[in-house]
Structures are given as C-alpha cells and as structure tokens.
C-alpha positions in Angstrom: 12.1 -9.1 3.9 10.0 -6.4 2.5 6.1 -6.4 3.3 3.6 -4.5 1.4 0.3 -3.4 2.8 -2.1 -3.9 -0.4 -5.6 -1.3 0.0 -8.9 -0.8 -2.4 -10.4 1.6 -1.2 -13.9 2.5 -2.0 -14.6 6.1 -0.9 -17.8 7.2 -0.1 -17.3 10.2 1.8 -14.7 12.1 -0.4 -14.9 15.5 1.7 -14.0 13.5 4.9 -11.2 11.0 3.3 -9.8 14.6 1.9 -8.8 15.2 5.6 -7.5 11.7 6.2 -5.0 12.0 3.4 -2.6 14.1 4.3 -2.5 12.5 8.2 -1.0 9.8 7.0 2.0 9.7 5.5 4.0 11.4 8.2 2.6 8.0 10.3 4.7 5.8 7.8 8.1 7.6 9.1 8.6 5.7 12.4 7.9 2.7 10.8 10.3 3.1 7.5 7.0 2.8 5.6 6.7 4.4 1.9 4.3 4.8 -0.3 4.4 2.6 -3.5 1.1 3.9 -5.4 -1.5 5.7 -3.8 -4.6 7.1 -5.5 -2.8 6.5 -9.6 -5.2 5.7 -12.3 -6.1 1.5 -12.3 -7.6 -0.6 -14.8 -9.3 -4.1 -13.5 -7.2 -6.8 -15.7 -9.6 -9.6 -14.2 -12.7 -10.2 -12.4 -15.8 -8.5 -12.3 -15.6 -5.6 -9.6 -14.6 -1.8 -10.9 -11.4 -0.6 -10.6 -11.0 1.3 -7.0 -9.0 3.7 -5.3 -5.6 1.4 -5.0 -3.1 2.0 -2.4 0.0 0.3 -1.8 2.6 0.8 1.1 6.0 -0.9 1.6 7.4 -1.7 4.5 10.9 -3.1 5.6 9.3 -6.3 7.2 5.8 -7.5 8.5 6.1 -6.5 12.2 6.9 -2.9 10.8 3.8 -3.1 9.2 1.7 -4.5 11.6 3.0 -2.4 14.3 2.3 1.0 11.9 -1.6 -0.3 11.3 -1.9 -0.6 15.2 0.0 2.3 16.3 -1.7 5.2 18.4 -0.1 7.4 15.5 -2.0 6.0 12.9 -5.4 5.4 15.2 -7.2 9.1 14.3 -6.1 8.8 10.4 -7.4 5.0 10.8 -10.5 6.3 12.5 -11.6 8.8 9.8 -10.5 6.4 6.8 -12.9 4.1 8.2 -16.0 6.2 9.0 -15.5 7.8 5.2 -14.6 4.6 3.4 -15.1 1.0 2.5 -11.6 -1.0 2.6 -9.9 -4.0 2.0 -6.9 -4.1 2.8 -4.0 -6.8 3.2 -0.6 -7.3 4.5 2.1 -9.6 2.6 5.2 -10.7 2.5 7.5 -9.8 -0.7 10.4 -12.1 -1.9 13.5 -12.8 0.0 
C-alpha cells in the first residue's frame, strides 16, 4: 500500500534551503520514493494559518518511507532542511 510523506514547510533561511533542494531527490531513488507536489502554488481551504511551502512524497509502503527519513543518505539534506526551516511533516498510509 502506498504511503505519502505530507510536509509544510515554513522556510526561514531561503539561501540555505536553496542548497538542500537539489540533495534530495536523488535520496528518494533507493527507496522508490517520488515527488507528488513540491514547492506548487497552495491556497489554505480551511483554518486559520497561511498557506506554506507544501511538499508531498509517495512512497510504495510505510517502511519505505520511514527507512528514507532515517537513512544516512538523507541525514545531511535532513540536517540543513532543519537548521533553515520550520517543518511539519507526516507519514500516512494511502488506500488499499
């Protein structure tokens, strides 16, 4: 089953989140994970909070997933995304 890692991202170091960009998606490849939306406009539908930087990521099941976030290859891009940004991020499930 298909498992989506769901991030707003709040950026407040756009020079340094520049560099993290591009160190990421060739972390996704072991792990069969692909971008879904990353960075397109978005408009809030509900609640009070402004629309942020929205990120999405499927994966080809939750373990995939979870093994990408803690992976060594990911650790340096995860390093910098965190030092530059504020993020929320989630892990589910999709539909069988």
């Amino acid at each position: 089953m298909s498992a989506y890692i769901i991030a707003e991202v709040t950026v407040n170091d756009a020079g340094q989140y520049e560099k993290y960009k591009p160190l990421v998606a060739p972390t996704l490849v072991p792990y069969g994970g692909k971008y879904i939306a990353r960075g397109g406009a978005a408009q809030r539908l509900e609640g009070g909070r402004a629309a942020a930087r929205m990120v999405i990521i499927e994966f080809p099941d939750a373990q995939k997933a979870r093994a990408w976030w803690e992976s060594e290859e990911y650790a340096a891009a995860k390093g910098i995304r965190q030092a530059a940004a504020d993020t929320d991020m989630i892990l589910v499930e999709g539909l069988e």
